[in-house]
N, C-alpha and C positions, 0 to 999 in steps of 0.2 A: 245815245240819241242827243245830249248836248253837244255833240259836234255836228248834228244834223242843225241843230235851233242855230248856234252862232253863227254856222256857214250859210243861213237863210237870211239873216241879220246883217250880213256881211253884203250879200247879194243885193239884200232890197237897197242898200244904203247908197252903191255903188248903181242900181235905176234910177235912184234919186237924183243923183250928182254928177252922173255922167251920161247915161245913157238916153234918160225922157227928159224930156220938155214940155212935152206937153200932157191933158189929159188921157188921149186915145193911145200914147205911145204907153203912159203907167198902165192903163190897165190892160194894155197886152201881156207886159212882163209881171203884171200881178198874176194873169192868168197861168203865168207857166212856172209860178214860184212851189204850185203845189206837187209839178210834176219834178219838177230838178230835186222839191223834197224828198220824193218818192223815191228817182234815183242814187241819190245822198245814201237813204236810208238803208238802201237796198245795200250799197255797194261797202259802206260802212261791216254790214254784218255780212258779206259776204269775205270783205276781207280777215274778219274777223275769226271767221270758222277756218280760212286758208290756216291762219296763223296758228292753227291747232298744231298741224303737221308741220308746217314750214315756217324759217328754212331747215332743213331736216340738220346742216350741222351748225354750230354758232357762229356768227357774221356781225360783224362791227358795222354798224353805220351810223357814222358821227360822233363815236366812243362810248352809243350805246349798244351793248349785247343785245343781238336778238338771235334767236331758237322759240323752235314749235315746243311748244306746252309738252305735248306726248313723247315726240323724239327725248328731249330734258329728261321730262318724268317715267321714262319708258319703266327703269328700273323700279322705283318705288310702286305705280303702275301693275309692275306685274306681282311685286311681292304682296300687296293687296288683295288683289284677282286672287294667288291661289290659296291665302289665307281665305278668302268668302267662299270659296268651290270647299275647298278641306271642310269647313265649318258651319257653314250654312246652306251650299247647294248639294253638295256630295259628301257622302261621308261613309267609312268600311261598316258602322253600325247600319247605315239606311240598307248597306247593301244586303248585309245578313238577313236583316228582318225580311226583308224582300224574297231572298230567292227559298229560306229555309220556313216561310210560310205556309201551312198545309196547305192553300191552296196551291200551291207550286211543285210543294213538295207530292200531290197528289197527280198531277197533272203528267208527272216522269213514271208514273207508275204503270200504267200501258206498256209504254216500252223497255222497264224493270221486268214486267212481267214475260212479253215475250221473248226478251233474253233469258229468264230462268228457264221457262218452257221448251226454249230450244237445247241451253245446255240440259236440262233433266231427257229429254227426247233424242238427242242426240250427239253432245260433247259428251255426255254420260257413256252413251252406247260404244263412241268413237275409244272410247281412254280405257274401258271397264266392260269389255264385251260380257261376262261370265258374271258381275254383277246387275248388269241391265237386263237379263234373261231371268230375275228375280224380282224386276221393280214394275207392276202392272198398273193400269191407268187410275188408279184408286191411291195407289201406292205413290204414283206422282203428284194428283193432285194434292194430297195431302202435305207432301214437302215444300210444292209450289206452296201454299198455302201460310206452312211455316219462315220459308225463305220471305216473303212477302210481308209478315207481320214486324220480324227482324228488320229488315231493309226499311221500312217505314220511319224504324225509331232510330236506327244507323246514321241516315242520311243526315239530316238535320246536324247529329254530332260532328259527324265528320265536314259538313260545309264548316260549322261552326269555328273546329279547328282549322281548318285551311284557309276562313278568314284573318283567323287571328295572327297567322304565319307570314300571309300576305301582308298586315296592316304592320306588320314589325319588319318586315322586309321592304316595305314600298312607303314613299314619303310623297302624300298628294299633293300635299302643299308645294314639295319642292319641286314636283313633276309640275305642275301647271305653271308655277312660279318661272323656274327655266325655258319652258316653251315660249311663254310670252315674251320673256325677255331675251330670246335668240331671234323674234323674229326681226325681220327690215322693216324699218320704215316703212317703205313703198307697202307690205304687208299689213304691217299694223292700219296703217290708211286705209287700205282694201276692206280691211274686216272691220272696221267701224263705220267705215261707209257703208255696207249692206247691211250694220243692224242701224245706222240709223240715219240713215240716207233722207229718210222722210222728214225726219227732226232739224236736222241741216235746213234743208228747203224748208220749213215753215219759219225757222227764225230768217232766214232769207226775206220771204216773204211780209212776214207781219214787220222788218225795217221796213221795209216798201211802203208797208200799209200807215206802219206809222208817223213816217215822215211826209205821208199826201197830207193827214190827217191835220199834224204840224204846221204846213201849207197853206192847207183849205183855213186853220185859226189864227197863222199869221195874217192871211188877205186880210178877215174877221178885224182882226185889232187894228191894220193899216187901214180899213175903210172907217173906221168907228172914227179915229183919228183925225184922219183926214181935213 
């Protein structure tokens, strides 16, 4: 915003000296100092959010480097990201706890069940005809029963293990870390605009607001003045 104040200062000085002469002509251009602030304001932080992304590769002007913030930092960027995902937002313990919780682990039990049901009723029958002419509905449910209580205490171990197998064979950090940092530009742009497309426009906006605001206190001071 202090390129909003000097460029206001710059403006009134140049109605001053060049432009008015008289009363009625100063406070026209008084009147529209609040709004040039507005657009000052505005266009200041709009160029400023450009400059996030762009220019996406580095470009000399005047034999100063410029580059977008993100394109620059795309790499550091991403190696951040998937250290906070690995450590803070995701992680192979959340996931354990998660799916090897009875309630989850209770929930697959229905359909544990009627898979045993069906091999005791009939993979049984299919594979062992001459022992399935021995095993009666009493006889089943009672294995059901046992198969059932096993499988209860099973599952949990065995996600267990196959988390742990997972967490030594897969690296989150670098899986997220690589994503982000393959993506393009033009990409990277896209998805930070939909999470914060809104955030852009209000600092948009609140220049705007702030530089009327600048305007409306500059008039303020030139009229006290006066």
């Amino acid at each position: 915003m202090t390129i909003v104040f000097f460029a206001k200062i710059h403006f009134e000085w140049i109605s001053k000296n060049y432009l008015c002469r008289n009363t009625a002509c100063m406070n026209y251009w008084l009147i529209l100092i609040p709004l040039i602030s507005a657009f000052i304001g505005w266009f200041t932080n709009w160029i400023a959010i450009k400059m996030l992304f762009h220019p996406r590769e580095p470009k000399k002007v005047l034999g100063i480097t410029i580059h977008g913030i993100f394109p620059k930092q795309q790499k550091q960027f991403a190696e951040k990201l998937g250290k906070l995902v690995s450590t803070e937002l995701l992680s192979f313990n959340d996931i354990e706890e998660k799916i090897t919780s009875p309630q989850n682990v209770e929930k697959l039990m229905p359909f544990v069940e009627a898979k045993v049901d069906e091999f005791l009723r009939v993979k049984l029958n299919e594979a062992f005809p001459i022992i399935s002419m021995f095993i009666g509905e009493n006889t089943i449910q009672q294995l059901k029963g046992i198969f059932m209580q096993e499988l209860q205490i099973i599952f949990p171990q065995v996600i267990n293990k196959h988390i742990k197998q997972l967490e030594s064979q897969l690296d989150l950090e670098k899986i997220v870390s690589d994503k982000v940092a393959g993506f393009s530009s033009d990409k990277l742009e896209q998805i930070l605009n939909q999470i914060m497309s809104k955030e852009f426009r209000f600092v948009e906006i609140i220049g705007g607001v702030l530089g009327f605001v600048i305007g409306l206190l500059q008039i303020l001071i030139t009229t006290i003045t006066a």
